[in-house]
SENURO-237193 format. One line per field, with one value per residue (C-alpha): residue number from 1; residue in three letters; x, y, z. Coordinates in steps of 0.2 Angstrom, whole numbers. Layout:
n: c(NUM,...)
res: c(Ala,...)
x: c(X,...)
y: c(Y,...)
z: c(Z,...)
% end
This chain:
n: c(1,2,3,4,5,6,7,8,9,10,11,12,13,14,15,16,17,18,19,20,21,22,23,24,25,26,27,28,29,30,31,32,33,34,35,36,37,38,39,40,41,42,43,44,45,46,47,48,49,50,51,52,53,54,55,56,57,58,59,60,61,62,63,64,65,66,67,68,69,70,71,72,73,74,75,76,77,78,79,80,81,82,83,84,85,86,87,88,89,90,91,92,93,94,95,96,97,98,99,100,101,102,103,104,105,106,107,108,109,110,111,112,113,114,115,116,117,118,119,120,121,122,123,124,125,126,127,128,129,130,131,132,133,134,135,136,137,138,139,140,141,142,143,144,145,146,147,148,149,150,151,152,153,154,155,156,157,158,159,160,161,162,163,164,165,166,167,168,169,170,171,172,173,174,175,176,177,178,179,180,181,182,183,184,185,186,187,188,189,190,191,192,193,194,195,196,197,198,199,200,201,202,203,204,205,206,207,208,209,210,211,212,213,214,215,216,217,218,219,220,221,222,223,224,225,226,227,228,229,230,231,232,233,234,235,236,237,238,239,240,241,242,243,244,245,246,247,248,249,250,251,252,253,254,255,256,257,258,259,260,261,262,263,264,265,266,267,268,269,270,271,272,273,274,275,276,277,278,279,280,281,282,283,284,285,286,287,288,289,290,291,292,293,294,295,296,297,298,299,300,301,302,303,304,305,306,307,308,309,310,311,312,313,314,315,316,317,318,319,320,321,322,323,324,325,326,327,328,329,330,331,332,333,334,335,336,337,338,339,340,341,342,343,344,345,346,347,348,349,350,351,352,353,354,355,356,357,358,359,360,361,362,363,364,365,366,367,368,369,370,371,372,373,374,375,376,377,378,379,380,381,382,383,384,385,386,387,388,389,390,391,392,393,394,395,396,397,398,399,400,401,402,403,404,405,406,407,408,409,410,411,412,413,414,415,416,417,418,419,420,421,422)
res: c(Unk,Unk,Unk,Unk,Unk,Unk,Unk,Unk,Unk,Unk,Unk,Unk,Unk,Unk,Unk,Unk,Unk,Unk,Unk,Unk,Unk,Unk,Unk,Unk,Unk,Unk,Unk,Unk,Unk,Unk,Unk,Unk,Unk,Unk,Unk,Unk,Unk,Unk,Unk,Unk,Unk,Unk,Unk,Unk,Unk,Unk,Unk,Unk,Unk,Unk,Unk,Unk,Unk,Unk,Unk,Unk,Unk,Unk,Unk,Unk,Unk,Unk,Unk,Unk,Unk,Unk,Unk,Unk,Unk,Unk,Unk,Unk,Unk,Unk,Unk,Unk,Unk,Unk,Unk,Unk,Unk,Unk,Unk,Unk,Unk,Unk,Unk,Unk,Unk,Unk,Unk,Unk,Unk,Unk,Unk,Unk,Unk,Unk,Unk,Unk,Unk,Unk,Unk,Unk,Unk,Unk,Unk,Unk,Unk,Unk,Unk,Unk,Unk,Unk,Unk,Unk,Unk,Unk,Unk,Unk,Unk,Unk,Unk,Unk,Unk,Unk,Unk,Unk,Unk,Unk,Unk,Unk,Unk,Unk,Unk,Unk,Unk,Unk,Unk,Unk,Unk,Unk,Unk,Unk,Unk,Unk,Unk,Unk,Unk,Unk,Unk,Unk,Unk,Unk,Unk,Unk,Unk,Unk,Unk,Unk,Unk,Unk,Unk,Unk,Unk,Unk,Unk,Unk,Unk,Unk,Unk,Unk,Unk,Unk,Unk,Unk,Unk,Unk,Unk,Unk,Unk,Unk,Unk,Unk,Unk,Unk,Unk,Unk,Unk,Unk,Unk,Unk,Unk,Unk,Unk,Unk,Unk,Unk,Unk,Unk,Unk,Unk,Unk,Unk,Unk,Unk,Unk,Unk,Unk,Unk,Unk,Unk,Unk,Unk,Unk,Unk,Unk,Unk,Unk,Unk,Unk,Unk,Unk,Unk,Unk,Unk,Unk,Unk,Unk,Unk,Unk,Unk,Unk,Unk,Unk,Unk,Unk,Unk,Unk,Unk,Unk,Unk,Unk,Unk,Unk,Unk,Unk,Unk,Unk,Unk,Unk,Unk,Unk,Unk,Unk,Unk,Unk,Unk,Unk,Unk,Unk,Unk,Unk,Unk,Unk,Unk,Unk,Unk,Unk,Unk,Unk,Unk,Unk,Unk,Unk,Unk,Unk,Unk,Unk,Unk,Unk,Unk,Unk,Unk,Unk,Unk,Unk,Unk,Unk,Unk,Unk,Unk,Unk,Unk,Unk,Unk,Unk,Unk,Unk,Unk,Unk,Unk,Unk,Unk,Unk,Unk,Unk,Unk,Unk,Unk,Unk,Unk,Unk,Unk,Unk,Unk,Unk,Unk,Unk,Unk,Unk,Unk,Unk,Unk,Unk,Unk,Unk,Unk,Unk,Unk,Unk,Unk,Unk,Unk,Unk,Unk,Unk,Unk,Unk,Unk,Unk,Unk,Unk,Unk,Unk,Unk,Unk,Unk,Unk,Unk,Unk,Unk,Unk,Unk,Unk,Unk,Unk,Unk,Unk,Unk,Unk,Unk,Unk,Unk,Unk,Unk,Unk,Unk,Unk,Unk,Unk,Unk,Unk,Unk,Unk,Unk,Unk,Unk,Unk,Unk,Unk,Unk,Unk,Unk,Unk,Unk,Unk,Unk,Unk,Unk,Unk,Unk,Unk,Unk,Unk,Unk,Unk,Unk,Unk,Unk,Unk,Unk,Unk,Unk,Unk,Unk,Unk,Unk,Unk,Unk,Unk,Unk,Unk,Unk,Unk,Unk,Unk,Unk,Unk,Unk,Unk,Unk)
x: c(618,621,640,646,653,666,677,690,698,706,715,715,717,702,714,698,696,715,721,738,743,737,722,714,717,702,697,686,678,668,657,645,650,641,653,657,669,681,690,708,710,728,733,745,754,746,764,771,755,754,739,743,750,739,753,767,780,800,808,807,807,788,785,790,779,764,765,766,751,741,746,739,722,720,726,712,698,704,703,685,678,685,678,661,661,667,648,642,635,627,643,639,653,642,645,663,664,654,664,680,675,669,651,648,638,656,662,647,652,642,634,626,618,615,607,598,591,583,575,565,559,554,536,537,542,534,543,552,559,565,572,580,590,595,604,614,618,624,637,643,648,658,666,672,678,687,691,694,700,689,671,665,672,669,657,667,678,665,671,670,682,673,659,670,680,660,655,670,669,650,653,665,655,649,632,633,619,619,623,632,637,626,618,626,607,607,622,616,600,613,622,605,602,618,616,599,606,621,611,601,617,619,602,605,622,631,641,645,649,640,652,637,638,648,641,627,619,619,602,604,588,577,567,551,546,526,515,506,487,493,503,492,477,488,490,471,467,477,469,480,479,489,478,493,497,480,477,497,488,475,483,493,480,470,486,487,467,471,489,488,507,507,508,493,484,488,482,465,447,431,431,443,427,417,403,410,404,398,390,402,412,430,446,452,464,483,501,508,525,520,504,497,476,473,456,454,438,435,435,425,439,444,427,425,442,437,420,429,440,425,421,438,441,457,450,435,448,459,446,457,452,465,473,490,503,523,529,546,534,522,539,544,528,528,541,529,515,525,534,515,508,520,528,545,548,556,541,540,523,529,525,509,509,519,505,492,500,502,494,477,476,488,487,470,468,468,477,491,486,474,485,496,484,478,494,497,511,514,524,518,538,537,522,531,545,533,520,530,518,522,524,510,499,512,507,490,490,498,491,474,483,486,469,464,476,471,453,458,470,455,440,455,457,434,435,448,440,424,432,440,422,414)
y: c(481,495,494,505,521,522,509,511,505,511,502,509,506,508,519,524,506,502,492,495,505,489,494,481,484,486,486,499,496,509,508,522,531,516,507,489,486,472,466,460,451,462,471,488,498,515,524,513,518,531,537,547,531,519,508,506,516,512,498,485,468,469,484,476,460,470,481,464,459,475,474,456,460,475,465,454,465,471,456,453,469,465,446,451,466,452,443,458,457,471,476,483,486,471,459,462,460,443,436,443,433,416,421,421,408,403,398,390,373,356,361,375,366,351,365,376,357,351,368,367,349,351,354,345,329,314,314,296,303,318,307,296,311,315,300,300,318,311,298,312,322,307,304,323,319,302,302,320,325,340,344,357,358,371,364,364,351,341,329,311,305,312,302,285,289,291,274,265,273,269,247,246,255,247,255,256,241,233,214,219,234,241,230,238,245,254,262,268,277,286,289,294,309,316,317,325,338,341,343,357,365,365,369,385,389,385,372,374,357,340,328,316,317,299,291,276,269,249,239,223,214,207,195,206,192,192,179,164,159,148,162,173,163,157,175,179,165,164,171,180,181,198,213,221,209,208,225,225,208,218,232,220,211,227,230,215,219,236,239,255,257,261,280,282,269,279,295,286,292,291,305,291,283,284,278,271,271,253,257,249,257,265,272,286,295,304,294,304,300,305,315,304,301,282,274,256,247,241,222,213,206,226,232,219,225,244,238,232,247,261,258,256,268,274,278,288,298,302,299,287,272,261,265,274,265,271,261,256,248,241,233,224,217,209,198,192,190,180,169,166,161,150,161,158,176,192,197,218,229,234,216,215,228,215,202,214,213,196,183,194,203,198,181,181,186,206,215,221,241,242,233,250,261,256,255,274,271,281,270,252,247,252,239,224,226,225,211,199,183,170,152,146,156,152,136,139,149,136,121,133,134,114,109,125,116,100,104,111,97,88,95,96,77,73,86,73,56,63,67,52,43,53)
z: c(336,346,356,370,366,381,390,402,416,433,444,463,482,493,506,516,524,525,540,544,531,521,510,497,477,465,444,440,424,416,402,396,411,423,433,443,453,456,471,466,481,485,498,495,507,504,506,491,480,465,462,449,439,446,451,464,466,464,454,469,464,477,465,447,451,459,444,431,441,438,419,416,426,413,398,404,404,388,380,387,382,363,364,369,356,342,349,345,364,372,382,400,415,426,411,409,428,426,413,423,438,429,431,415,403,395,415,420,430,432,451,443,430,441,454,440,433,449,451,432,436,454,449,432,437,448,464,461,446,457,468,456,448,466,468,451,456,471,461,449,467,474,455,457,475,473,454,451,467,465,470,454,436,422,409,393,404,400,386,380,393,404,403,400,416,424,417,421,440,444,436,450,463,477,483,504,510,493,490,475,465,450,436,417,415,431,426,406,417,429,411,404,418,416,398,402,411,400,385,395,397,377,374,387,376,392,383,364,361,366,374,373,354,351,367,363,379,377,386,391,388,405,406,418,430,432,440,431,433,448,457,456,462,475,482,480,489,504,519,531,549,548,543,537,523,519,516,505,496,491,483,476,467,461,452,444,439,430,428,438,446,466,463,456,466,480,474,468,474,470,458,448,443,430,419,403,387,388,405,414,429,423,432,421,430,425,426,440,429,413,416,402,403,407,405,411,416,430,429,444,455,454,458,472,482,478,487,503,506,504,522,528,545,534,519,527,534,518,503,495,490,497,512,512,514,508,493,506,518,504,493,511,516,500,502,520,506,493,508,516,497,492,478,476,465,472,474,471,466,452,446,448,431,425,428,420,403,403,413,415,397,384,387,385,369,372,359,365,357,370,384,378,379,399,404,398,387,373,361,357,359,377,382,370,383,397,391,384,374,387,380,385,374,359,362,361,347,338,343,337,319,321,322,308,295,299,296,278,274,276,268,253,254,256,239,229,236,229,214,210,215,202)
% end
């Protein structure tokens, strides 16, 4: 690679705009006769300054450790021009001024991947992912604050204790409105994000070592609440004298009916539906988290609800569907609906996608690839976490393979009776 032919430096006082005989010193680095200047952040008298020597005059102690001073800036700026051509880097005067300053990729700290991060996802990600890295950003910022004392550090600080300290900080923290602080898997996704935007760093050569590189996260396995037969008919069935819960019902239900989460039921229109390939009515439509395609016919209780909306003075207006309603206000009139039905649950929409792979697919005998498939997941491991076989339908199964052994135990014994007759 081609490397810079000239390189010098010049130390000087910017004596035009002195203030009371005080004028601020500067670095002048030069480097194929194109310069950048740096402010030292000094002030000089301008009667002690030697031009000619780029330095103070006199052997003053104020002289000898000004003088030190300048030495050590230059000694500096040496050592960076050196190091960058050891890179064999293109050498220019506004890149040894960067590195000079900490501007450089070598300097960067965890705000400015944190702030370069949420930039490259803003249009890539669904909102509530946005919003979800918000928030761990937000408990990295109070670690800093209250652990570190600090409110920015250089990336290659960044190292396995790091991330323990980090751990250790978010098991004990309280969330403000919470009953209690955070559950272990909450804190392996907050663990999880950082490590996202870490390894962006790595992958930008911000950081030239992973500090992620020993840490395993560690699940704790959940049991995902859904709603039985009982529950859920329970739910369908109870009429409500408030519109409002009607209408939450509703969306509720339709849920349970094709596993579609609340994002995308709330982006869903007319356009959604198609003719399938067995002439049936289809939703396909894209997972607003994961942009992945989902096909799910539309079973009647479905169709039925989508029926009831398509007049609906809200949804003439909007060409939804369903009518809008935030996933806040939808979450807490839910607990109204489960309170009004009899269900004892925590009762959240997100179960009602629990329901669909169980109680209204799995458990009827729907094998669990294509359960995968409509609810847009892309590995089969994902929807065995989901859809868990509920015991009911073990029990089923093997009371099936009871009465299918039974029969061959006996056609077995009829063969040897008539055997034994003949």
């Amino acid at each position: 690679m081609k490397t810079s032919t000239t390189f010098s430096i010049l130390i000087w006082i910017n004596a035009s705009r002195a203030k009371n005989n005080q004028a601020e010193l500067y670095a002048r680095i030069t480097v194929n006769q194109k310069r950048a200047n740096i402010s030292l952040k000094r002030k000089i008298n301008i009667d002690s300054w030697d031009k000619s020597k780029s330095k103070l005059k006199g052997n003053s102690e104020y002289a000898r450790n000004q003088n030190q001073f300048i030495e050590q800036i230059k000694a500096k700026l040496h050592k960076i021009h050196i190091d960058l051509f050891n890179q064999e880097k293109l050498i220019t005067a506004q890149l040894i001024k960067a590195t000079f300053l900490g501007e450089g990729e070598k300097n960067k700290s965890l705000n400015e991947i944190i702030t370069y991060h949420s930039k490259i996802i803003n249009n890539t990600l669904a909102s509530g992912t946005i919003r979800n890295f918000g928030i761990t950003e937000n408990y990295i910022s109070k670690f800093l604050e209250q652990k570190r004392k600090t409110t920015d550090i250089y990336l290659n600080e960044l190292n396995y204790k790091f991330i323990c300290d980090f751990e250790s900080f978010l098991n004990s923290y309280w969330p403000k409105g919470h009953p209690k602080a955070m559950g272990h898997n909450t804190v392996m996704k907050h663990l999880q994000r950082l490590r996202k935007i870490v390894t962006l760093a790595y992958h930008l050569e911000w950081l030239h070592k992973d500090p992620f590189i020993r840490w395993k996260p560690t699940f704790e396995k959940t049991n995902r609440e859904f709603l039985s037969d009982c529950e859920l008919s329970n739910i369908e069935s109870h009429e409500f004298i408030s519109e409002r819960l009607e209408r939450v019902r509703d969306l509720f239900v339709f849920s349970c009916y094709t596993g579609i989460s609340y994002s995308d039921i709330m982006n869903l229109t007319k356009g959604h539906i198609h003719l399938g390939i067995d002439g049936n009515n289809w939703i396909i439509t894209k997972r607003q988290k994961t942009n992945i395609i989902v096909k799910v016919p539309i079973l009647e209780k479905a169709q039925y609800l989508i029926d009831k909306y398509s007049t609906h003075p809200i949804t003439k207006v909007t060409g939804t569907l369903f009518p809008i309603i935030t996933n806040e206000k939808l979450n807490s009139y839910l607990k109204e609906v489960a309170n009004f039905s009899g269900i004892k649950k925590n009762l959240t929409f997100h179960m009602a996608r629990h329901t669909f792979a169980t109680t209204v697919t799995l458990t009827n005998g729907v094998p669990i690839e294509t359960v995968s498939k409509m609810l847009g997941h892309t590995k089969l491991a994902t929807t065995q976490i989901y859809a868990r076989v509920i015991e009911r339908k073990v029990s089923e199964d093997m009371n099936n393979l009871k009465v299918l052994l039974a029969n061959k135990s006996n056609q077995t014994k009829g063969k040897e009776n008539q055997k034994s007759i003949s």
